[in-house]
Every structure is written in structure tokens, then in C-alpha cells.
C-alpha positions, 0 to 999 in steps of 0.5 A, a space after each residue: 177204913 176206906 180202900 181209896 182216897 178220892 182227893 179233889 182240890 177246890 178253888 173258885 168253882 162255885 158253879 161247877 163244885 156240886 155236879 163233881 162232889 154229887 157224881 163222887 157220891 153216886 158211885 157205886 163202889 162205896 167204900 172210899 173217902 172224899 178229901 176236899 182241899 178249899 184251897 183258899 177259894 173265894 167264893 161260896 166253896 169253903 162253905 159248901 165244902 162243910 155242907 157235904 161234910 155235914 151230910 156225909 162221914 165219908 167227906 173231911 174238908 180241909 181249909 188251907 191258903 192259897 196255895 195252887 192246884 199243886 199244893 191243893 194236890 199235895 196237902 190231900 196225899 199228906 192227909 191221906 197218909 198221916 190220917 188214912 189207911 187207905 190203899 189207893 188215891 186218885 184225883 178229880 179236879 173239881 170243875 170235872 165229874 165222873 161216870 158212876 162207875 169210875 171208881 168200881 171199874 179202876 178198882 176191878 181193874 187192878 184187882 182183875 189184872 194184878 197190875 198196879 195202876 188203872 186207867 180210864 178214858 177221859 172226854 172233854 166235853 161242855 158239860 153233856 154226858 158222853 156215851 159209855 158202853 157199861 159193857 165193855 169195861 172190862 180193862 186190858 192190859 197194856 205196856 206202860 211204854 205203849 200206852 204212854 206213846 199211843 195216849 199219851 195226854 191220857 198217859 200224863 195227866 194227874 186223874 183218870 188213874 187209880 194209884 197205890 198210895 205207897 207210889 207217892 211216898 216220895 212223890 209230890 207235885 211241884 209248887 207254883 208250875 203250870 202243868 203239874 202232871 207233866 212233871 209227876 205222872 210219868 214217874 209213877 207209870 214208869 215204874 211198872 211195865 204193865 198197866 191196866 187201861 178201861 178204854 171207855 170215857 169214864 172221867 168228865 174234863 169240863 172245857 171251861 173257858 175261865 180255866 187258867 190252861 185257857 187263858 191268854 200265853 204267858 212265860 209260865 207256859 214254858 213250864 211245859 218245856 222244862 216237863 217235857 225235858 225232864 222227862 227226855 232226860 228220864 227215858 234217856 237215862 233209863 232206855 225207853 227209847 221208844 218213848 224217849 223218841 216221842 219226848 223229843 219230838 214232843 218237846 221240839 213240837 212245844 218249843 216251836 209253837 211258844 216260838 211261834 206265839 212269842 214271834 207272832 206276839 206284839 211284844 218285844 221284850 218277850 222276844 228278846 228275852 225267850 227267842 234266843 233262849 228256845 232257838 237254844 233249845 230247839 238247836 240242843 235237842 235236835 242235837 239231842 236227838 241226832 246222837 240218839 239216833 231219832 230222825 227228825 228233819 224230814 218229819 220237823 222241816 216246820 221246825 227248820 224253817 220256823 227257827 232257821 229261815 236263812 239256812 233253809 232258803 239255802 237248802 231249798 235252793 240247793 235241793 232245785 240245783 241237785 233235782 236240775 242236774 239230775 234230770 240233765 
């Protein structure tokens, strides 16, 4: 049986589905099956799907219902473990492609290391290979703290990473949210303390301008804010202050830009409805953070004087008063 579950979620991406499937192919570590989730894909992708599978035993193609990329993710893990005595699972978004040595370089990594997790660089790129030194990929092994801190899209993001299957015993995507890995990926990080990091760009993320993290701001975007919450409140309760500290900062970075849109936005029911509920917010987790003792006003003023313009006005005016006095 396989060793790894390669696991790619397929919707409308007709275009692209050939350059990530073929470059799954040319891996040179072989010993892997392919799980092609057609996620009620509209177009030609369903069919292009069974062609592969045709041509290939390593592939199975599942047909489902549209369901979202969550979903998608989801009905693959299930395969891989009611059909599969595979060991480890990683995922590739199907408009995305990887170096031919992605597989082969996660695999020795966990295998060289001990660790239970490894992960590579990405690079957006338009659709150009990016540089990669074959000689240096060799991974080191870092502080899963660190690491999340230090890199910390690459930290959250569902691919990228080779994962024990057992991890996502108890573990799925949640149904119908936007940014997915930002609820998830933390959960299985954390619960090792080291993890084996390749640091050359092995994993393609194709900038496409149709995605749906490109389109124009919606109250789904919010989705983020209640992800980054439940991760503060996770490295709260679990005393990882230092990545609690750049949650929140994190978290009232985000709520200050959809804050920024929505005011700046030509939508007044928009402003009604989610002004008031993200100043709340931002007023909690400044609290939040003053009681944990993470400084934030000198580095966020932005935010300050973003959400309380009168106040500041007021502070700015006392500072002249203080620094007038003081030269006196």
C-alpha cells in the first residue's frame, strides 16, 4: 500500500488541472496515491479526472456535490482512511503544482529528523517555475512556536506540509468558511514541538485573479477574524505566549483593515451592521491583550486612531501640552 495520500480538491479549473496532476506525476518518490475529489466541478474536470485514472492505479477520482474546498478536503481524509493504509496525507490545490522533488524531500524529512511533521517553502508565482537549489534541501529542524511566529502563512496554510494521517483522526475542515487552514492547521502543529522545515520553495501557489481569495471583500471575509480568535484563545489556554502575542497582534491588524474597507465602502448597511460589531472586538482584545501583558499601543496607534479618532485627537493634544511644559 501507498505510504502517502496526495489529496487535491478539483473545482473549476479546467485550465490549470493538467500542470498540477502532471507534476503529482513526476515525482520522483513514487510510492503515493493521487485522490482527486471533483467537487461538482462544472466544467471539463470531472472527465479529465477519469482520464488520469484511466491511465494511472495510483489515481481514484471521487465525484461528489458541490460542497466547497472544505468539503472537498474533507471527503478526501475519509477516503484515505476508510480505503487506505497509507501513513502520511498532504494536500495540493488543484490550480497549484509542485517541484518534482516535493514528495521525496517531506518524506526524507521526517524520516531524517524523527519529526512528525515537514514542511517546504512556497512561491507565488504567475505561472514561471521559481529558482530552487537541489542542494540544499536538506531540512532543519525548528520550534514549531518559532516557526509559526517567524513564518507564519506558511505556518497555516493547509499544503505545503507532509502530515501523519493519524493527526486528522479527530480533525476536519469546517464546512462553508473561508479560510479553512486558518481554523485547522494550527491544531495539528502544535502538537509537537519540533518540526522539520526544507526552506527552499518546492510548492507552486498560482496567483490566479478568478480565485475566490481574490475577489471583491465580503462579510465572509470575516471568517478570518473568528480563526485568528480561536487560535488566541488556543495559545492562551495552552501558554504559547509568544505565539499568543502575535495572534493578537494578528487578529487587531485584521480587524483594522475590514474596518478600513467597510468604512471606506459605499455601503451603509455594511457599516451599520459590522462597524459597531469590530470596534467591539478591537476594544476586547486590546483589553485581551493589556491583561496578558503583550504591549500594543506604541506599535498599533494606526489602530487607535483608526477606531478612536476623537480620543486621540485628545491624547495628541495632551502629548504638545506635556512636551511644551517640559521644554519650559
Amino acid at each position: 500500500m501507498p505510504k502517502i495520500s496526495v489529496i487535491v480538491p478539483v473545482y473549476n479549473v479546467e485550465k490549470y488541472l493538467n500542470r498540477c496532476v502532471d507534476s503529482i506525476l513526476m515525482q520522483t518518490f513514487t510510492d503515493f496515491e493521487l485522490i482527486l475529489v471533483d467537487d461538482g466541478s462544472p466544467d471539463n474536470c470531472g472527465k479529465i479526472c477519469d482520464e488520469y485514472a484511466e491511465k494511472d492505479e495510483r489515481i481514484h477520482v471521487i465525484h461528489k456535490e458541490n460542497g466547497g474546498l472544505s468539503d472537498a478536503r474533507n471527503v478526501g481524509i475519509d477516503w484515505a482512511f476508510a480505503k487506505s493504509n497509507s501513513e502520511w496525507i498532504t494536500f495540493i490545490d488543484s490550480d497549484d503544482w509542485i517541484h518534482p522533488r516535493y514528495l521525496e524531500t517531506l518524506y526524507d524529512a521526517v524520516k531524517s529528523t524523527g519529526c512528525e511533521i515537514s514542511i517546504c517553502a512556497y512561491e507565488e508565482t504567475t505561472g514561471d517555475n521559481p529558482e530552487v537549489d537541489e542542494s540544499q534541501l536538506e531540512a532543519d529542524i525548528v520550534n514549531t512556536e518559532d516557526f509559526f511566529c517567524e513564518h507564519n502563512v506558511n505556518a497555516v496554510i493547509a499544503v505545503c506540509k507532509l502530515y501523519k494521517k493519524e493527526d486528522f483522526k479527530d480533525i476536519r475542515y469546517p464546512v462553508g468558511k473561508l479560510h479553512e487552514d486558518e481554523y485547522t492547521t494550527y491544531k495539528i502543529l502544535f502538537k509537537y514541538e519540533k518540526i522539520a522545515f526544507a526552506n527552499q520553495p518546492l510548492y507552486y501557489y498560482y496567483t490566479n485573479s478568478e480565485s475566490i481569495m481574490r475577489s471583491e471583500w465580503t462579510p465572509k471575509r470575516m471568517d478570518s477574524i473568528e480563526a485568528i480568535e480561536n487560535q488566541a484563545n488556543f495559545f492562551s489556554l495552552n501558554n504559547y505566549q509568544k505565539a499568543l502575542e502575535y495572534s493578537v497582534k494578528y487578529l487587531l491588524n485584521n480587524l483594522a483593515k475590514h474596518y478600513k474597507i467597510i468604512v471606506n465602502n459605499n455601503n451603509s448597511e455594511q457599516k451599520k451592521q459590522y462597524l459597531p460589531e469590530i470596534k467591539s472586538k478591537i476594544t476586547r482584545y486590546l483589553k485581551f491583550a493589556e491583561d496578558r501583558g503583550i504591549s500594543i499601543f506604541s506599535d498599533y496607534i494606526y489602530i487607535y486612531e483608526l477606531v478612536y479618532p476623537k480620543r486621540m485627537k485628545l491624547y495628541w493634544y495632551w502629548q504638545a501640552v506635556k512636551r511644551k511644559f517640559t521644554k519650559e
